[in-house]
DODREN-374274 format. One record per residue: residue in one letter; x, y negated, z of N, C-alpha, C in turn. Coordinates in steps of 0.001 Angstrom, whole numbers, plus 500000, padded with zeros to 6 digits. Layout:
% residues N
aXYZXYZXYZ
...
END
This chain:
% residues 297
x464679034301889452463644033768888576462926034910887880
x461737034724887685460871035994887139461480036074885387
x462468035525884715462625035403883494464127036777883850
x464851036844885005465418037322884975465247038410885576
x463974039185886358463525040207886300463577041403886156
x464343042457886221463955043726885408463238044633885900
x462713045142884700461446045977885028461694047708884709
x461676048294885578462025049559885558460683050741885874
x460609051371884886459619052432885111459726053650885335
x458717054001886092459103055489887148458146056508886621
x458209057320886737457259058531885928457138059388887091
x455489059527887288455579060114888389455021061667888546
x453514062070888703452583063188887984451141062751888172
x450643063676888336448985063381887987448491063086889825
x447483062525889655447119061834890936446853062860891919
x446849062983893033445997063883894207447660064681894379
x448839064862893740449889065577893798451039064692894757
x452225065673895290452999064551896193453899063548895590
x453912063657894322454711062885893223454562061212893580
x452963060914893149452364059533892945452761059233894400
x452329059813895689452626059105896822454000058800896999
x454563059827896937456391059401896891456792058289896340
x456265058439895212456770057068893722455881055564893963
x454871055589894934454207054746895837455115054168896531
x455590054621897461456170054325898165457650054359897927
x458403054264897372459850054076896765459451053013896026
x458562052638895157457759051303894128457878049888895421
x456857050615896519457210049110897182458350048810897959
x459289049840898065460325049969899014461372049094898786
x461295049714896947462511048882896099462139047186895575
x460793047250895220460061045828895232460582044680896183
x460560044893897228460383044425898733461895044149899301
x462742045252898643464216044744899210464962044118897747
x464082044179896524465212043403895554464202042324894594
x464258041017894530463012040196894648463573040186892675
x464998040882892713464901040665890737464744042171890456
x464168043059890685463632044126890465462367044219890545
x461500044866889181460438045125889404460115046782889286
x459818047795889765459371049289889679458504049398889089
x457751049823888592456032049780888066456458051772888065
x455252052398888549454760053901888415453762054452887242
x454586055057886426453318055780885612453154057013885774
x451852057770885940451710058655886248451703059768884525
x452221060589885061452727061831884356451900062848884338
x452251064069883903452191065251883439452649066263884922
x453962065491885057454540065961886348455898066115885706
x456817066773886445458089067471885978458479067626884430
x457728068651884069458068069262882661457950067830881739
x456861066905882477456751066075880965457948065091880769
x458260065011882427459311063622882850460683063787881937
x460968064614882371462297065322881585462248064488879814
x461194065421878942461626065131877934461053063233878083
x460559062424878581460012061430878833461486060880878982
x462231060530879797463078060214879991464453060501879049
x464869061868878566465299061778877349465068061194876196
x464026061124876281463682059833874803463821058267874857
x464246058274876207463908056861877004462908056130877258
x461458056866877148460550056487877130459884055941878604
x460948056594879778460618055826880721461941055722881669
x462248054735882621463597054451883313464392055574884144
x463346055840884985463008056873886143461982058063886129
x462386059378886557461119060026886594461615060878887860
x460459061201889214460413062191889665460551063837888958
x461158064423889347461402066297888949462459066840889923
x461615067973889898461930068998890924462894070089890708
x463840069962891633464959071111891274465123071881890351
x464165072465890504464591073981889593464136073180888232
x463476072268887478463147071596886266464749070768886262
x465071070599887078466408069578886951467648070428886705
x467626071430887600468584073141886941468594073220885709
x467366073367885108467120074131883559467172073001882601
x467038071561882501467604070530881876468814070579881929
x469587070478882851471098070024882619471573071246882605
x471416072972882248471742073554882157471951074146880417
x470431072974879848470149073628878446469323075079878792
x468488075702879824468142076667879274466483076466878701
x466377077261877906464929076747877075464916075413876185
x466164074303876175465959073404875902467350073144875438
x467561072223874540469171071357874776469438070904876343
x470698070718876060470829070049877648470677068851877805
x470034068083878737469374066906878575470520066125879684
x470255064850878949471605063896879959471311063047880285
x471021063953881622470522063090882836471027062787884115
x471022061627884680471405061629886190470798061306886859
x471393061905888419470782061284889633471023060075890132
x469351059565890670469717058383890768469478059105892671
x468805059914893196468718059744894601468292061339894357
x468407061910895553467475062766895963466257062163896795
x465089063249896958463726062791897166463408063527898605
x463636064757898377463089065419899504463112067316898988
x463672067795900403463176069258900095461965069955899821
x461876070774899016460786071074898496460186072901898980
x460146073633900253460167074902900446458727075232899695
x458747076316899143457250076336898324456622077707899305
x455105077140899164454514078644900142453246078310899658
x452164079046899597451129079467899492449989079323900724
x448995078458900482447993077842901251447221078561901240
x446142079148902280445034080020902302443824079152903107
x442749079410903333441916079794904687442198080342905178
x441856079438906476442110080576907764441683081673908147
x440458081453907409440022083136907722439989083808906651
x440796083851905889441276084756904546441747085902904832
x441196086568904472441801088301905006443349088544904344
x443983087362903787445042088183902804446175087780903762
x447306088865903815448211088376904644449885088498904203
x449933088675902811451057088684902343450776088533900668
x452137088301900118452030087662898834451424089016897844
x451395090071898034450927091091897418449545091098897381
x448671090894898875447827090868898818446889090179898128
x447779088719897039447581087937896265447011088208895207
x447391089479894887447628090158893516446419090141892920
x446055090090891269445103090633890958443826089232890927
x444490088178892039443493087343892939443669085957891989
x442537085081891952442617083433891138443679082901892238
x444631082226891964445611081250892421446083079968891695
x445688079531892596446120077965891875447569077278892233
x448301077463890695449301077141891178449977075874890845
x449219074834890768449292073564890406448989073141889068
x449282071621888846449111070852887623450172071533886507
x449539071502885221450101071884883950451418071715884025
x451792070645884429453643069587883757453986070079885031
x453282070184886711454657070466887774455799071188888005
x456707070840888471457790071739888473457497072574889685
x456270072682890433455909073586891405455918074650890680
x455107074623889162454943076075888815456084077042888427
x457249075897888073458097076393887944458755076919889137
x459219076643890078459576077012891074458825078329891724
x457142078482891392456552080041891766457452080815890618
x457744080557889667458143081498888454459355081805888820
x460088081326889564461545082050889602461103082602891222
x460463082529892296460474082907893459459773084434893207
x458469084398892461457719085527892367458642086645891241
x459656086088890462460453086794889445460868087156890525
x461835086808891180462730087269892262462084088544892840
x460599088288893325459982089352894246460265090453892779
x459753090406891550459837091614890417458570091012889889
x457734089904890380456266089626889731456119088992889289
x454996088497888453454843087835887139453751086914887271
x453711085485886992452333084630887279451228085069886736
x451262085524885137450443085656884335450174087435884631
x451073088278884666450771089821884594450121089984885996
x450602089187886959450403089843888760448788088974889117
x448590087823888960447606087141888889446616086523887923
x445725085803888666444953085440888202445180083895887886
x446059083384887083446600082317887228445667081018886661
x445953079956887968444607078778887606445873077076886882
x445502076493886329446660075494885820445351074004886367
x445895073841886391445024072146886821445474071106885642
x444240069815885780444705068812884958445157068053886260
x444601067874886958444483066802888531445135067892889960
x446096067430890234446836068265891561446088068437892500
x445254067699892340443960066739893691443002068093893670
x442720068394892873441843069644892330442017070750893129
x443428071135893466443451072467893725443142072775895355
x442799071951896454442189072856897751441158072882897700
x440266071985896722438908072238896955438636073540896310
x438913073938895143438986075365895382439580076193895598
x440344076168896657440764077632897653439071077277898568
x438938076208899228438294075666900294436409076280899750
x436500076176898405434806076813898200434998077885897597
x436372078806897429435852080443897218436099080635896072
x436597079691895083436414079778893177438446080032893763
x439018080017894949440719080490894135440999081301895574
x442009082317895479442064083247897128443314081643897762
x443868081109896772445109080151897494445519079576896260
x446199078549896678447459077490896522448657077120896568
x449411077435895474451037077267895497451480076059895927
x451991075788896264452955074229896855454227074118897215
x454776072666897389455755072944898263455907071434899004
x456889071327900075457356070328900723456760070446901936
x457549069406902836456790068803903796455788067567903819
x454681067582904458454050066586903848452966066272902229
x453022067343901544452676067708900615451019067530900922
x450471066383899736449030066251900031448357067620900005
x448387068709898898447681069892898964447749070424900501
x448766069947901059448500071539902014448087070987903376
x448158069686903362447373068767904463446033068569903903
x445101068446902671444089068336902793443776069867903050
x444426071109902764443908072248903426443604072726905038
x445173072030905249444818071983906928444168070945907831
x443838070148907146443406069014907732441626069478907600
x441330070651907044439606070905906475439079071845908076
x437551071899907222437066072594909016437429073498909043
x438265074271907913438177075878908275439685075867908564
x440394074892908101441878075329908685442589076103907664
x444006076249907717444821077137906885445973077889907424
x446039078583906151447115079784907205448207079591905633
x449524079936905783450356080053905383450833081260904804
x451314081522903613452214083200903356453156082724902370
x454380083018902927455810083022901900456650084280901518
x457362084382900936458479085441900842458586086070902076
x458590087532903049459512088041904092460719087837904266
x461134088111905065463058087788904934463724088595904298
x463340090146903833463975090622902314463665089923901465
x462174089703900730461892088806900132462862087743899565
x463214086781900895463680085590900402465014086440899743
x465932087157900445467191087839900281467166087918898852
x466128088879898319466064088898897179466091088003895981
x465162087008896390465397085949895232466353085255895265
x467148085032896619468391083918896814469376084879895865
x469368086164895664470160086979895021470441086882893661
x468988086804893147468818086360891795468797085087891042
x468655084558891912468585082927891450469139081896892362
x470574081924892503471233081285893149471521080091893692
x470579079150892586470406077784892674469403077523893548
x468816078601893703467668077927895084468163078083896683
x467355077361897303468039077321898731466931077878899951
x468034078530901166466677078579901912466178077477902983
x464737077644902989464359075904903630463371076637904721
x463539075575905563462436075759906493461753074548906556
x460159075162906724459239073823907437459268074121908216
x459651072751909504459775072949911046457442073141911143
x458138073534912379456846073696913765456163072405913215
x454567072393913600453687071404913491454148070006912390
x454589070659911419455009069719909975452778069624909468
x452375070803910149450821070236909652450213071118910510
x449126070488910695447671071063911701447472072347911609
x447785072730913500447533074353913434448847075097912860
x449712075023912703451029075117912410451743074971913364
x451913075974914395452679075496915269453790076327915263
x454351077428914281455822077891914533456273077165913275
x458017077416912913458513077188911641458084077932910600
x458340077829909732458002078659908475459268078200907237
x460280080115907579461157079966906714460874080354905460
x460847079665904290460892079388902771462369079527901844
x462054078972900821462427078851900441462373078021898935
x463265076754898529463113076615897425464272075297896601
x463435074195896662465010073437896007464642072119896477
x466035070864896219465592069385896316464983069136895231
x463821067980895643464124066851894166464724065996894037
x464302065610892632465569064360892508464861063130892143
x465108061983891937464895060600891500465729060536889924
x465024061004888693466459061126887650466283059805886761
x467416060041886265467656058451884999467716058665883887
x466940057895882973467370057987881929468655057924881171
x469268058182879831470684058361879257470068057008878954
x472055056329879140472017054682878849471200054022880156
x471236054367880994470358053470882064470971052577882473
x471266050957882420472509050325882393473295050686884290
x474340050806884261475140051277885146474663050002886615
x474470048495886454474504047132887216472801047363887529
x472181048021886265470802048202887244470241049618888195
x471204050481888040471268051625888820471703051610890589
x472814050562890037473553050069891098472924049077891877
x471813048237891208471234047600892445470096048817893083
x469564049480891978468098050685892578468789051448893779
x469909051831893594470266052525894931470457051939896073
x471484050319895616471458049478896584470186048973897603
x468839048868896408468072048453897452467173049770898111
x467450050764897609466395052264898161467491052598899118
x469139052739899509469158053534900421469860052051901647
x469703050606901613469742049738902427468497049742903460
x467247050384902699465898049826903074465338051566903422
x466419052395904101465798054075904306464944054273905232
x464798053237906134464300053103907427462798052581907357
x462600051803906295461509050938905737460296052051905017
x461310052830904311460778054001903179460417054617903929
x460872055727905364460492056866906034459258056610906512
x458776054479907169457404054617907932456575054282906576
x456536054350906130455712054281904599455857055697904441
x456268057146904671456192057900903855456831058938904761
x456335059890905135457007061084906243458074061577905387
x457981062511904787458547062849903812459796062651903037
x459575061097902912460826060190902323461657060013903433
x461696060555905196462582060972905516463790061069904814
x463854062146904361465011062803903430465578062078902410
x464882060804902106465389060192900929466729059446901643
x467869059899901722469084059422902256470175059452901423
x470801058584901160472421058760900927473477059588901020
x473694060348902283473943061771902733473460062666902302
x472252063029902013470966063949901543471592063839900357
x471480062910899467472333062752897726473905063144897862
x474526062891898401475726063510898250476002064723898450
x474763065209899246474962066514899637474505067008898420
x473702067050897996472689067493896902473203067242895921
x473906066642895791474445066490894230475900066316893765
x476525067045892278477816066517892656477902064770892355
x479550064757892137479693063107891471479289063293890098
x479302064228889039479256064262887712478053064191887755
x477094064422888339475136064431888267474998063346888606
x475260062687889294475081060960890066475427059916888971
x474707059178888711474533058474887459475731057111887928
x476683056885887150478050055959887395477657054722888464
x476277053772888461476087052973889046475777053459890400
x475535054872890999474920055229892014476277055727892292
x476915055870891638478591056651892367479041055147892419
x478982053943892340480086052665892425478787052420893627
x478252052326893928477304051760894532477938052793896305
x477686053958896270478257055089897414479106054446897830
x480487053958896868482128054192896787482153052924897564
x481320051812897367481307050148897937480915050032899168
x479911051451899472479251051008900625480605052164901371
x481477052908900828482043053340901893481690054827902344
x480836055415901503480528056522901865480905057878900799
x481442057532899538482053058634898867484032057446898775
x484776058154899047486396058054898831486531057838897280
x487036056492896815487466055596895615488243056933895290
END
């Protein structure tokens, strides 16, 4: 009965970014397999805002990205915020979008240069800040650093000449398909393989990722990266019986989610256990695993 209902809200980021499509599509996924669940998406800030958003309880659910989900439950910069996972989302390798016919061919050559490295609140930017630390470089000292209000914003200018590139990450990631998907095409530059060495050195919590072969147009080898999962997080107090149905109906219906959403591939059950321990997994999403048989009572 619609009196018995619950209505759960998702926090997602600013439009044109891979946040809203993800949280799109997990909205009707979970809609569709639980008829007393309702999702509703609000769009965010991105990452940075979700966090304290959700600590206040101001919203149920929020998309955020690894390394923002590290530095919450770690307390650094912040108290430690108490939060859990309700799912993982998807790997996130971050790399840098060009034109194709951009003369620049490594992250140095960046230097000095306008780069856009996403929306204000994303945890993309965070994620350049510990990769380019790693290299020894600095967003603000090494570049010309661009912040967006709208994620949507940032290929049109690499694409008319006002930025040399575009930070990102994932597979599937709207930025770097409307880059390659344009007439001029795009070319790719990440960390070298010292490079990555280096930052996996320093910052341990990140991982190395690859985007396979033809993940986007004109892309036809892999491209090894590097960077972190996201997560699906919960608010503190999220009742345990409504956690336990959100997982129930997002990882019953994984098959439903992937043709709605390339990407959400990864949104798996396995993928979360891997990714996370039991103490990060919010109690209704650990009874929910334990029932279906896939984490040991």
């Amino acid at each position: 009965m619609a009196s018995d209902k619950v209505f759960v809200t998702l926090g997602t980021a600013t439009p044109g970014g891979g946040f809203p499509v993800y949280g799109q599509a997990v909205t009707e996924t979970i809609n569709a397999a639980d008829a007393t669940l309702e999702l509703r998406q609000q769009n965010t800030q991105g990452s940075t805002e979700n966090v304290p958003l959700l600590d206040a309880g101001k919203i149920d659910l929020g998309l955020v990205t690894g390394e923002v989900v590290y530095e919450a439950l770690a307390g650094i910069g912040r108290p430690k915020a108490d939060l859990r996972v309700l799912s993982a989302m998807y790997s996130s390798p971050g790399m840098f979008v060009l034109r194709a016919d951009s003369p620049a061919r490594s992250i140095e050559d960046l230097k000095g240069k306008p780069v856009v490295f996403g929306a204000k609140g994303s945890g993309l930017v965070v994620l350049a800040r510990y990769v380019l630390d790693g290299l020894g470089l600095d967003i603000e000292r090494d570049f010309k650093a661009v912040y967006l209000d709208r994620a949507g914003d940032g290929p049109k200018m690499v694409l008319e000449g006002e930025a040399a590139a575009l930070w990102g990450g994932g597979i599937g990631w709207p930025g770097f398909r409307a880059m390659a998907e344009s007439a001029v095409g795009a070319r790719f530059i990440v960390p070298d393989a010292d490079g990555i060495r280096r930052i996996l050195a320093k910052h341990r919590f990140l991982r190395a990722l690859t985007v396979p072969a033809n993940s986007y147009p004109g892309q036809s080898e892999p491209i090894a990266s590097l960077g972190s999962w996201s997560f699906i997080m919960a608010r503190p107090g999220l009742d345990e019986s409504v956690a336990y149905r959100l997982a129930k109906a997002l990882h019953r219906s994984e098959a439903q989610l992937a043709q709605r959403l390339a990407q959400a591939r990864e949104t798996t059950a396995s993928n979360t256990i891997a990714a996370a321990t039991s103490e990060q997994l919010h109690p209704g999403v650990l009874r929910y695993f334990r029932a279906a048989g896939l984490i040991k009572p």
